[in-house]
TORFILO-460817 format. One record per residue (C-alpha): residue number from 1; x negated, y, z. Coordinates in Angstrom, 3 decimals. Layout:
% TORFILO-460817
<rec NUM <X Y Z>>
...
***
This chain:
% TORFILO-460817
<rec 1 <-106.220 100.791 -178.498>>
<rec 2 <-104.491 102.347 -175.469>>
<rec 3 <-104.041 106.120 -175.535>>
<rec 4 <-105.419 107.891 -172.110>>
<rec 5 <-103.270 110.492 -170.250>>
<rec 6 <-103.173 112.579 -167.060>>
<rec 7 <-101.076 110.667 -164.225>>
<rec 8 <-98.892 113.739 -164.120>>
<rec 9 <-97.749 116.131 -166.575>>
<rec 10 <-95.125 118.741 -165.938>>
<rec 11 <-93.246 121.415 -168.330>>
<rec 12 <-91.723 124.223 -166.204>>
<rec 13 <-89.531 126.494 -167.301>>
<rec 14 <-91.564 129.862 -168.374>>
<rec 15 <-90.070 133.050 -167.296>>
<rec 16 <-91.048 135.148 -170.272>>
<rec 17 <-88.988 132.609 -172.784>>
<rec 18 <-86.251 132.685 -170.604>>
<rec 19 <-85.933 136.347 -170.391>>
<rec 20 <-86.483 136.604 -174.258>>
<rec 21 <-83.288 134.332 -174.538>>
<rec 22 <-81.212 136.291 -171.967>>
<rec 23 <-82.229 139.949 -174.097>>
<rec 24 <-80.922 137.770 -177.056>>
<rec 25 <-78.271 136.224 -175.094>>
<rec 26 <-76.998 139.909 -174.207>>
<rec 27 <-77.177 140.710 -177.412>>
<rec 28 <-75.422 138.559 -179.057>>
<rec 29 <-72.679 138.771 -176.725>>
<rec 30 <-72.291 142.696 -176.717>>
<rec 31 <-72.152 142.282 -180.604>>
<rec 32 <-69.624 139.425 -180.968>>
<rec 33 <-67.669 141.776 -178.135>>
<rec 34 <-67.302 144.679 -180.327>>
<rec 35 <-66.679 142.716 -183.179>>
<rec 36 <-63.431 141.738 -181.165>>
<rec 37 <-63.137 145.161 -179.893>>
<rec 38 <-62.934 146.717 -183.608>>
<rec 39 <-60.317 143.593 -184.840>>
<rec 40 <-58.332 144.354 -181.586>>
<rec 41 <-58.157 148.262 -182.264>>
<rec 42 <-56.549 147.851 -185.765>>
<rec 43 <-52.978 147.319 -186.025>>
<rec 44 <-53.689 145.421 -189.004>>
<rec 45 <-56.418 143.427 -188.332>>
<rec 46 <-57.033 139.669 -189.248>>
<rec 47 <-56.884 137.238 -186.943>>
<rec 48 <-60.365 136.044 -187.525>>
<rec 49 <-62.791 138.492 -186.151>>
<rec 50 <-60.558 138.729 -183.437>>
<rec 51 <-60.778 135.092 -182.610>>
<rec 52 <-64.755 134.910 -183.417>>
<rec 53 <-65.093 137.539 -181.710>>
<rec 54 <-64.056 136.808 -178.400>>
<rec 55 <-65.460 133.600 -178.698>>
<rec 56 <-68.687 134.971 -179.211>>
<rec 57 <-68.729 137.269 -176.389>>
<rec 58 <-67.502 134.232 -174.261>>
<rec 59 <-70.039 131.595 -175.448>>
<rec 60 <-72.737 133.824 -175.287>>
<rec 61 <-72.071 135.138 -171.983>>
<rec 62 <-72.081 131.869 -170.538>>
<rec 63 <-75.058 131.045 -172.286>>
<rec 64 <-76.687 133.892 -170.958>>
<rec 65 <-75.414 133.320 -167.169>>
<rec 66 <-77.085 129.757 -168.084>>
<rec 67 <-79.961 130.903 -168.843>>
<rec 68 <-80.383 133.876 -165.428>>
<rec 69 <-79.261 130.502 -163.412>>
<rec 70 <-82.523 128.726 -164.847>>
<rec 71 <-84.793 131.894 -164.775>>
<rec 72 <-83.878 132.653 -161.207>>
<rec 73 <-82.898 129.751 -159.090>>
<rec 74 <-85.014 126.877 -160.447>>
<rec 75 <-88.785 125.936 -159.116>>
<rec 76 <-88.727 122.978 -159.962>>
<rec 77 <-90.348 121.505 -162.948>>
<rec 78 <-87.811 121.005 -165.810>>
<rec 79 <-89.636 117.696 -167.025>>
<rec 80 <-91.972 115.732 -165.765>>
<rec 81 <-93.738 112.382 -167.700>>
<rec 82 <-95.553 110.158 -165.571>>
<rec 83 <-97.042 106.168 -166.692>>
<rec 84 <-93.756 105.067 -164.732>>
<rec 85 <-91.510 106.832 -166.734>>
<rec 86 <-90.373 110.514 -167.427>>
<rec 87 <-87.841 112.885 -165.815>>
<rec 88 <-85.493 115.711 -167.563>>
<rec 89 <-83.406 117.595 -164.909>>
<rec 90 <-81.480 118.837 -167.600>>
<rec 91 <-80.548 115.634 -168.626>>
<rec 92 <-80.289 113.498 -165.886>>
<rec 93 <-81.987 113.217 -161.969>>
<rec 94 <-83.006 109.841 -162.678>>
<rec 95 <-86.743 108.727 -163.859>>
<rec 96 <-86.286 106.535 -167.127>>
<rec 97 <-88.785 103.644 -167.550>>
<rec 98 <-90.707 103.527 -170.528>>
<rec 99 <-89.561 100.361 -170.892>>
<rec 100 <-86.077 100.929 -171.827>>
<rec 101 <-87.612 103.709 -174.161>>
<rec 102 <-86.858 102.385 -177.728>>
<rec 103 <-88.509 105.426 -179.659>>
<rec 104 <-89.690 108.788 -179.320>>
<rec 105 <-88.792 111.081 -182.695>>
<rec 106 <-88.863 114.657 -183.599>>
<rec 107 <-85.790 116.139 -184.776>>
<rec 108 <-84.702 119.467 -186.901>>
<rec 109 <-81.580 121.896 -187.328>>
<rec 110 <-81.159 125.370 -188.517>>
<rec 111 <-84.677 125.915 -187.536>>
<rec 112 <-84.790 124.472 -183.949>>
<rec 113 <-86.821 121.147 -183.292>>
<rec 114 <-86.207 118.759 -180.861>>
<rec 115 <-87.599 115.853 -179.464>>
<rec 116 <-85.073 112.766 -179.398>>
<rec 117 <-85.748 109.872 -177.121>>
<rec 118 <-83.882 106.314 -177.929>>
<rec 119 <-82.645 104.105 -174.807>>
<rec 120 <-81.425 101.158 -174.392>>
<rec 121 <-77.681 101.963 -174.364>>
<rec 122 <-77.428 99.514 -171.608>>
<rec 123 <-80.024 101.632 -169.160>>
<rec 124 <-78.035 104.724 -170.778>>
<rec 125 <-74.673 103.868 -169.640>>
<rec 126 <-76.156 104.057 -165.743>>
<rec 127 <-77.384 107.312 -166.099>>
<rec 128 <-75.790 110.197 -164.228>>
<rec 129 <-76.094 112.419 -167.719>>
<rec 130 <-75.306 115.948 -166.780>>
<rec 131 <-72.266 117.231 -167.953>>
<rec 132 <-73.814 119.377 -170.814>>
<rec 133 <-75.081 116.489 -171.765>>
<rec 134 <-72.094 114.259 -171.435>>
<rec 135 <-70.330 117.018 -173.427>>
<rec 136 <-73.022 117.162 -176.259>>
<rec 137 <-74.001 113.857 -176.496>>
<rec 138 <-71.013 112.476 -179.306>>
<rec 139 <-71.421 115.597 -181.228>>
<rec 140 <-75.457 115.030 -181.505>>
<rec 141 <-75.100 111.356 -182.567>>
<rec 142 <-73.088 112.836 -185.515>>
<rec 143 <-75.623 115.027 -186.393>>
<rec 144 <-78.462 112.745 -185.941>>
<rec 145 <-79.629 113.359 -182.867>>
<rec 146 <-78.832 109.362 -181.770>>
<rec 147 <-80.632 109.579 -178.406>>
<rec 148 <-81.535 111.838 -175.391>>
<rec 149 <-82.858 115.223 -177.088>>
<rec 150 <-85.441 117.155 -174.957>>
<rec 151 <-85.182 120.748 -176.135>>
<rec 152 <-88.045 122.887 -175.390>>
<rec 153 <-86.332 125.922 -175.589>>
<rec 154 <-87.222 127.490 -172.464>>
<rec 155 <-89.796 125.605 -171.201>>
<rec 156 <-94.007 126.665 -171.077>>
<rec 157 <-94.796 124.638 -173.804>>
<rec 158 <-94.069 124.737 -177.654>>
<rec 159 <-92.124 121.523 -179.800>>
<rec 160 <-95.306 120.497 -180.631>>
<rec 161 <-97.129 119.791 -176.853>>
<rec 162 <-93.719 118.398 -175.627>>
<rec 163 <-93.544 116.141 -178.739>>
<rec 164 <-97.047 114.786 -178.058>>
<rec 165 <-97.023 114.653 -174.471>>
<rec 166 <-94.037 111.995 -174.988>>
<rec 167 <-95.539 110.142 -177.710>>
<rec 168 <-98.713 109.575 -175.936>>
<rec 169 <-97.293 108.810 -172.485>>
<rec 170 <-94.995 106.172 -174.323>>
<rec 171 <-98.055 105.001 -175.740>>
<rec 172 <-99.888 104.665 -173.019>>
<rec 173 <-97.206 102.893 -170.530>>
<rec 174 <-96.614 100.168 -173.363>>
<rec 175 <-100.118 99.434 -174.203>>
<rec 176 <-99.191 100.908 -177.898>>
***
């Protein structure tokens, strides 16, 4: 039995997430800041909270000018699945066939799900991977995430819907 989908589906980026994760962006920076700012201010401070701290406030700034860069400058959808194959312009500009799509799995950490897709390392290697992905990619293989991982964070539609939409389109473009 062949599962039927639309020829088209597309998961934009949804501006009331994204503004949700700057506020928590913001704050999470201004906190790990003056964390930093107290272990600065005493002469006897540890070295710890002063080093956490300004990491913090660095990481999470740059998250958070990540996230304003999505919520203001991008129109574009952030995924897009056709019968062909299926698009993540976070991941890469490319389409990727569903034929070089080994499996389509849902993954969990510290309460975030994602959804991992398995290539054919071959296919993989030509891929222009974006650099946060390039840069995350090891890391996530030694955590379990062996694949391309899709996170919906962000995006107008929950784990669940993105997790489905893939499953089904896979499905459907191999006959499955």
């Amino acid at each position: 039995m062949t599962t039927s989908v639309p020829g088209k589906r597309v998961f934009r980026y949804s501006t009331a997430r994204l503004a949700w994760l700057t506020l928590l962006g913001i704050v999470m920076a201004g906190v790990s800041a003056a964390v930093a700012m107290v272990a600065n201010s005493q002469s006897d401070g540890e070295l710890f909270p002063k080093i956490a701290g300004t990491f913090g406030a660095v990481f999470f700034g740059l998250c958070t000018l990540i996230i304003l860069s999505r919520m203001f400058s991008t129109r574009s959808p952030a995924i897009t699945l056709t019968l062909q194959g299926w698009q993540d312009t976070r991941i890469a500009p490319e389409v990727v066939p569903w034929s070089v799509v080994r499996s389509v799995s849902s993954r969990s950490i510290s309460n975030q799900t994602f959804v991992v897709v398995e290539i054919d390392p071959a296919y993989e290697r030509r891929l222009r991977l974006t650099r946060m992905v390039r840069l995350t990619r090891r890391p996530n293989a030694m955590l379990g995430f062996d694949g391309l991982v899709v996170n919906p964070s962000g995006l107008d539609a929950s784990h669940e819907e993105l997790y489905s939409a893939f499953s089904d389109y896979l499905a459907a473009a191999s006959g499955r």
